[in-house]
C-alpha positions as protocol buffer text, in pm:
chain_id: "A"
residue {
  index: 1
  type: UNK
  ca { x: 1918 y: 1293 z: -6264 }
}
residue {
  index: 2
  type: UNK
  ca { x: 1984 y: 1501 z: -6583 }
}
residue {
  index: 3
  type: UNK
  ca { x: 2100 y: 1880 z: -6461 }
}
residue {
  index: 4
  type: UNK
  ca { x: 1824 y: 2128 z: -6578 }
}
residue {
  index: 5
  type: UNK
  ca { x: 1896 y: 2502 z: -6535 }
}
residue {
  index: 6
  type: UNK
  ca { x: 1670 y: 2771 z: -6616 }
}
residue {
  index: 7
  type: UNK
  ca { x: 1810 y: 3159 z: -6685 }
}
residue {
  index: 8
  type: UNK
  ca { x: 1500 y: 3334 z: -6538 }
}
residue {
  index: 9
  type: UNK
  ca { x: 1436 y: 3682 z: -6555 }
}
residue {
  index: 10
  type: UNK
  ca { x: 1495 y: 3865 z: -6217 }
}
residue {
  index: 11
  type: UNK
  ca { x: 1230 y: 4099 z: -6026 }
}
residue {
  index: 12
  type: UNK
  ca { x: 1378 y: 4304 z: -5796 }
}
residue {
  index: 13
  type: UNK
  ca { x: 1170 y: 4350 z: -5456 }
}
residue {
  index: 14
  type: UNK
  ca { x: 1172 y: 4711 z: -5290 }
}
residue {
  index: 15
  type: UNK
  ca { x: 931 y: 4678 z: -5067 }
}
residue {
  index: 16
  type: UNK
  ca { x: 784 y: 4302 z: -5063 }
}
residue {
  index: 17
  type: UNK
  ca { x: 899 y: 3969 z: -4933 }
}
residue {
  index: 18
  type: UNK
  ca { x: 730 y: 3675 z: -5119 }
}
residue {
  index: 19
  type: UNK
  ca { x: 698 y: 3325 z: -4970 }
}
residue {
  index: 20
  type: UNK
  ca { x: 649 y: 2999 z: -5148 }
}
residue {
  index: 21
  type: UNK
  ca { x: 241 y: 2978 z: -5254 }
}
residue {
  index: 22
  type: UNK
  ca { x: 140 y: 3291 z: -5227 }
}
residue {
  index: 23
  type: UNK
  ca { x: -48 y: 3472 z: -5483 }
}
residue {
  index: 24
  type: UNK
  ca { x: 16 y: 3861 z: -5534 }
}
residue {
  index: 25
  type: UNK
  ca { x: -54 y: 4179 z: -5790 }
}
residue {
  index: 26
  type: UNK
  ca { x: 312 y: 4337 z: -5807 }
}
residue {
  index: 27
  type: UNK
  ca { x: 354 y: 4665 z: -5924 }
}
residue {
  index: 28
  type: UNK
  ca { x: 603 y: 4612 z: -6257 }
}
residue {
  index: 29
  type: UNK
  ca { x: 629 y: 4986 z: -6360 }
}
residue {
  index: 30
  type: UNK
  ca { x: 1002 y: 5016 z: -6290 }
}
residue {
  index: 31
  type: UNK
  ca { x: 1214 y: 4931 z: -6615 }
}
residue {
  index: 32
  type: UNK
  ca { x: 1375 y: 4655 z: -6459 }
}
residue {
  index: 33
  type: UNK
  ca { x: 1017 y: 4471 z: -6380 }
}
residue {
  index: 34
  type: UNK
  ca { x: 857 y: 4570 z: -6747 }
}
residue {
  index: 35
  type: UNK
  ca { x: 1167 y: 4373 z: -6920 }
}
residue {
  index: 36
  type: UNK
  ca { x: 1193 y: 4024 z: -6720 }
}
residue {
  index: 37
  type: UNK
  ca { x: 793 y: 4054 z: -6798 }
}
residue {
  index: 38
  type: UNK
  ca { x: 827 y: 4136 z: -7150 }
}
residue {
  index: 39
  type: UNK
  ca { x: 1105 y: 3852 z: -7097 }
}
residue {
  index: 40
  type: UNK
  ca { x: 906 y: 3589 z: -6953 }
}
residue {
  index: 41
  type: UNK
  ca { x: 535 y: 3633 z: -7102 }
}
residue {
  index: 42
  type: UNK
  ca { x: 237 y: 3528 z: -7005 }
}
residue {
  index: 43
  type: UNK
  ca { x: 218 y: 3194 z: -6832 }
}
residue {
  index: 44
  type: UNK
  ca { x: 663 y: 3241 z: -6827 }
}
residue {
  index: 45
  type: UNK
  ca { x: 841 y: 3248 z: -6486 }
}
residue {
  index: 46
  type: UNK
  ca { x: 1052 y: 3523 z: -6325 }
}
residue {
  index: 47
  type: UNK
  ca { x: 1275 y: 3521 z: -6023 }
}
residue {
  index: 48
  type: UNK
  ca { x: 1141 y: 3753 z: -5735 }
}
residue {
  index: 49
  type: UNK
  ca { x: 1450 y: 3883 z: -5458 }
}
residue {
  index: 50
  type: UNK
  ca { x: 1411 y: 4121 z: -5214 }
}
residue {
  index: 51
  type: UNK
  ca { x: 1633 y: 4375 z: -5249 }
}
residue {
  index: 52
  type: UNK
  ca { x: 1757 y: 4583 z: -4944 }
}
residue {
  index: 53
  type: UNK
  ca { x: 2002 y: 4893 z: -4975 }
}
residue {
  index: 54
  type: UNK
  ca { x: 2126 y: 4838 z: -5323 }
}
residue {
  index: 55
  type: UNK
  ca { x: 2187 y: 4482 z: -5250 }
}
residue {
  index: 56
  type: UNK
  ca { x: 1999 y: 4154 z: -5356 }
}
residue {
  index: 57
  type: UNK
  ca { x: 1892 y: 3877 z: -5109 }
}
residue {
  index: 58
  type: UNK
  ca { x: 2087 y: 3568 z: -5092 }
}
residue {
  index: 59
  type: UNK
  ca { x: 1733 y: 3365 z: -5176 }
}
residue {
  index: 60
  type: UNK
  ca { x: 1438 y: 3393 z: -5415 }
}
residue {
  index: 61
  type: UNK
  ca { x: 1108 y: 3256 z: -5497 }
}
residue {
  index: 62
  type: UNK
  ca { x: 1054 y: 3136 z: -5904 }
}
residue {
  index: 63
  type: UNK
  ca { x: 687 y: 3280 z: -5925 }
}
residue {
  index: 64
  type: UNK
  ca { x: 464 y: 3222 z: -6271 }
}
residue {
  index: 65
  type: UNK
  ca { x: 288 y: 3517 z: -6440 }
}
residue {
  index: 66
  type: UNK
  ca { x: -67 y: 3444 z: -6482 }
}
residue {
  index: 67
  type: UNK
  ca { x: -148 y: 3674 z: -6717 }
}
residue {
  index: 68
  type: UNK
  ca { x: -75 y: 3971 z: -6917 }
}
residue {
  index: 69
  type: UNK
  ca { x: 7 y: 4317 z: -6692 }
}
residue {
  index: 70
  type: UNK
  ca { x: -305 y: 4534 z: -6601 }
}
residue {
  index: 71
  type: UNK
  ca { x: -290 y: 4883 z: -6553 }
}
residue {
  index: 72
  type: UNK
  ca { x: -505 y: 4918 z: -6252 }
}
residue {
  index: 73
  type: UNK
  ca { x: -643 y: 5278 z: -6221 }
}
């Protein structure tokens, strides 16, 4: 099997914990979240980790954006 590695951009998680499947609205207003969107574009993939006192989770979940960011009011 050929080895295929992906640099993803990386979405720091305050507040959330994302499993496998699910299907969520983040909030991407942080500076971090805004550039590994920009990164990744529509229909790109990002790397979500929770992130707990400064420090990142050992695991992640490769999500997909579905579209471009919405302001929601």
């Amino acid at each position: 099997m050929p080895d295929t590695k992906k640099i993803l951009p990386l979405i720091p998680l305050d507040e959330a914990v994302v499993l496998p499947g699910m299907s969520l609205s983040l909030d991407v207003s942080s500076t971090e979240a805004t550039a590994a969107v920009d990164d990744a574009g529509p229909g790109g993939e990002v790397v979500l980790v929770p992130r707990r006192e400064g420090r990142y989770a050992k695991v992640g979940v490769v999500a997909r954006i579905e579209g471009p960011p919405t302001i929601l009011p």
